[in-house]
C-alpha positions, -999 to +999 in steps of 0.1 A: -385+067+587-393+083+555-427+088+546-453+067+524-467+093+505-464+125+499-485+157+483-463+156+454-486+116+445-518+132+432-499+147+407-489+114+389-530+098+390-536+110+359-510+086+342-514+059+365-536+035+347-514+021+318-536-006+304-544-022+334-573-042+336-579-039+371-569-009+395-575-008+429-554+026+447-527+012+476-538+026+509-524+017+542-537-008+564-570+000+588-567-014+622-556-051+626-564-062+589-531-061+566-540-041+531-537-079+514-570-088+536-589-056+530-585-056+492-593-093+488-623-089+508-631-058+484-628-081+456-648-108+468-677-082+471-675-068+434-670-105+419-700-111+438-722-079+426-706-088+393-681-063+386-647-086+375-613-084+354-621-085+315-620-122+310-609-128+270-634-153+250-614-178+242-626-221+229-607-233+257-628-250+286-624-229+318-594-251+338-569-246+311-570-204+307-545-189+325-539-156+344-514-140+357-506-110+373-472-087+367-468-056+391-453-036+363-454-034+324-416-033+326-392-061+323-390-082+355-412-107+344-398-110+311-406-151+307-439-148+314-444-121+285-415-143+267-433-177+272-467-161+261-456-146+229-432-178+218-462-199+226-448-220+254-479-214+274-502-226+242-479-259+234-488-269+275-524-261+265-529-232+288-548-197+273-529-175+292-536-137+298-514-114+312-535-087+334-509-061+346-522-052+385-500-026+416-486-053+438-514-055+463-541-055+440-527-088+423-519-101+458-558-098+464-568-109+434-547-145+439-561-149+470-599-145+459-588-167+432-594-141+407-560-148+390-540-180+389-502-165+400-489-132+407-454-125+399-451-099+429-426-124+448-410-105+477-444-090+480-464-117+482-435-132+510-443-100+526-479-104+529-478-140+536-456-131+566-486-109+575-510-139+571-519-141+534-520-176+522-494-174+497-463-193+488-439-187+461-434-217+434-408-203+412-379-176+413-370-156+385-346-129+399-328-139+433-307-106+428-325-072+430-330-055+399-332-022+407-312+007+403-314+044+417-309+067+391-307+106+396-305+138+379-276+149+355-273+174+382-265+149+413-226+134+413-228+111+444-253+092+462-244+115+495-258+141+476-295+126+479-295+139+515-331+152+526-340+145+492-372+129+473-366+095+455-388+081+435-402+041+443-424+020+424-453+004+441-471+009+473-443+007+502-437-030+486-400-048+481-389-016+459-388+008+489-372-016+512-345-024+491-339+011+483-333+019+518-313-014+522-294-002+488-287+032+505-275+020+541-241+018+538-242+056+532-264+063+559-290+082+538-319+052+544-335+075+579-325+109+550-345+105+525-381+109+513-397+075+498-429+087+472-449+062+453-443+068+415-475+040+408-450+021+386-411+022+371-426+036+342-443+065+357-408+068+377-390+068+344-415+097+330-409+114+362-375+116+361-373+129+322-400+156+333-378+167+365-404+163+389-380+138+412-344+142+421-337+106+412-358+072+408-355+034+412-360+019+382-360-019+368-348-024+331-357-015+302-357+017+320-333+020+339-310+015+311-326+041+291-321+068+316-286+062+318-284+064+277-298+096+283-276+110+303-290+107+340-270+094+367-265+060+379-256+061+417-265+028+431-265-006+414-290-028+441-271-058+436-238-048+449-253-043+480-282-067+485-269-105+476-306-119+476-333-108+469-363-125+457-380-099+442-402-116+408-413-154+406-446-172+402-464-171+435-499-197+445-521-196+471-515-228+494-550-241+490-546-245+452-510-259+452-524-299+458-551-288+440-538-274+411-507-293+404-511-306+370-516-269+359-493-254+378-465-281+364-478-269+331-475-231+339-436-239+352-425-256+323-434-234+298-420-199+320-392-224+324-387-233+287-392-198+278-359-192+300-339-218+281-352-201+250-334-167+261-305-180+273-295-203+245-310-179+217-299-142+226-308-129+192-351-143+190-345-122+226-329-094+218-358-091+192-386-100+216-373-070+235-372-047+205-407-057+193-418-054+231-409-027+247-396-008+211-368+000+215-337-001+194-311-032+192-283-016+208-303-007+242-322-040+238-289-063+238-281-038+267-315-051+286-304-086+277-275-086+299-289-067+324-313-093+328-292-121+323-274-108+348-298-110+378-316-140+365-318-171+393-300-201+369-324-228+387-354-210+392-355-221+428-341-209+461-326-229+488-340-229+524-310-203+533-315-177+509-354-179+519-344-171+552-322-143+542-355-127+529-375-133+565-349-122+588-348-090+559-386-083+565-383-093+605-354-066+608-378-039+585-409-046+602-397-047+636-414-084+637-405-111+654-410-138+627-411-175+634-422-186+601-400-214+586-387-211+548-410-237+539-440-216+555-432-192+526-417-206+499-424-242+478-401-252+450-409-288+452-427-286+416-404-261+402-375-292+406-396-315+392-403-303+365-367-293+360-361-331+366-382-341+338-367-317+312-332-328+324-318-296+343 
């Protein structure tokens, strides 16, 4: 198996932090306890000692603000940023505020209660398989949205042999679907996994040289390809689900929670009726956004059209896809159930109500 980490990591620390609120660094497991367990009981202590995530002041009484936790600042979890800025979360009442966290810090953070969702999905499916009490509410890519992009230099995907790629996160769903991605070519035991922090560090890496090729998630991906760099593998022609970004709730607070959590859902899923019905207010969001310029922004749009999950659920067969996935990776034996991990129940009702 390809390594974690390597020596070349240190070198990207320095522009690891990119307006995060909270940072804690990935580090593997000690003993039994998975890293999910070991960072929430790290946040439990500094809440309690008073050390927390920047809470904005806001009029609102406590129960309606709302926090939620991307893995990246890039695009995959587009109608959360969408749904903030076209005030979808403000018409359901909600103050929401949207703290960008690495996967397994946002994983901790949901299960101290620190946050209200995560958007982390095949994470968070990950660590619940591993004992976190986690289910995911809402899909917003069922397709992966990744793709491995190399230097100018590199023709083929066979010529990533022995080679360093590139991954966002901390050995999360980006690594494992790279090596799924690059299976049929019988590179996934040839080549060396390093943690770029995040697609954006991965996307800085590549430009600088440092990496023979990345995996990158739009808007970046598409810009490295506008600039030249190579696109070998498109992760969706090879992997036919995967649940990568949704809104995921601890199982204590789903009962609990409801009313909210029917508010959150119907204004990420009225944001996603806004893009698909109104490509140019997108195509702007994405401009204003992530500034770039229309022609690669209507370029994101598709991309992201593309690999979006039409209902926003997933059925009990493409939830098992993704545990006998992570029971093959893990070398588990797994006898979780789909519903274990995964609870759309809301997610259709409030589809119901809006008449989906």
């Amino acid at each position: 198996m390809p390594r974690r980490f390597t020596e070349f990591e240190p070198l990207l620390r320095a522009g690891e932090v990119r307006g995060q609120k909270s940072e804690v660094r990935g580090m593997k497991s000690q003993g039994s306890k998975p890293m999910w367990f070991i960072l929430a009981f790290g946040f439990h202590i500094c809440f309690s000692i008073g050390f927390a995530v920047v809470i904005l002041v806001s009029t609102v009484t406590a129960e309606d603000k709302l926090r939620i936790s991307p893995s990246s600042p890039g695009l995959a979890s587009w109608p959360v940023h969408l749904a903030a800025k076209e005030g979808f979360f403000t018409r359901e009442g909600l103050s929401s505020e949207i703290i960008v966290m690495r996967t397994n810090t946002g994983i901790a953070a949901l299960v101290t209660g620190s946050i209200d969702f995560t958007t982390a999905g095949g994470s968070a499916m990950r660590a619940a398989v591993n004992g976190a009490p986690l289910k995911m509410i809402l899909n917003v890519n069922k397709k992966a949205d990744l793709w491995i992009v190399a230097q100018k230099n590199i023709q083929r995907v066979e010529d990533l042999r022995g080679k360093m790629i590139g991954v966002g996160g901390n050995w999360g769903t980006q690594f494992y679907q790279v090596l799924e991605a690059l299976k049929p070519s019988g590179l996934d035991k040839d080549v060396q996994l390093v943690s770029t922090g995040d697609v954006a560090n991965g996307f800085l890496t590549l430009q600088q040289g440092s990496m023979p090729a990345v995996a990158l998630t739009p808007p970046y991906s598409i810009l490295a390809k506008r600039m030249g760099f190579r696109d070998l593998v498109k992760t969706s022609d090879v992997i036919p689900v995967s649940p990568t970004t949704g809104l995921v709730k601890t199982k204590e607070k789903l009962d609990k929670e409801a009313p909210k959590i029917r508010r959150a859902i119907r204004a990420v899923m009225r944001a996603v009726d806004f893009a698909r019905t109104r490509k140019n207010e997108t195509v702007q969001f994405i401009m204003n956004q992530y500034k770039m310029d229309k022609d690669v922004s209507e370029a994101v749009y598709d991309a992201i059209m593309e690999t979006l999950n039409p209902t926003l659920w997933l059925t009990d067969q493409e939830v098992q896809i993704e545990l006998n996935r992570i029971a093959e990776q893990s070398k588990m034996k797994i006898t979780m159930k789909p519903a274990e991990l995964a609870d759309f129940t809301l997610t259709r009702q409030v589809a119901q109500e809006l008449g989906k």
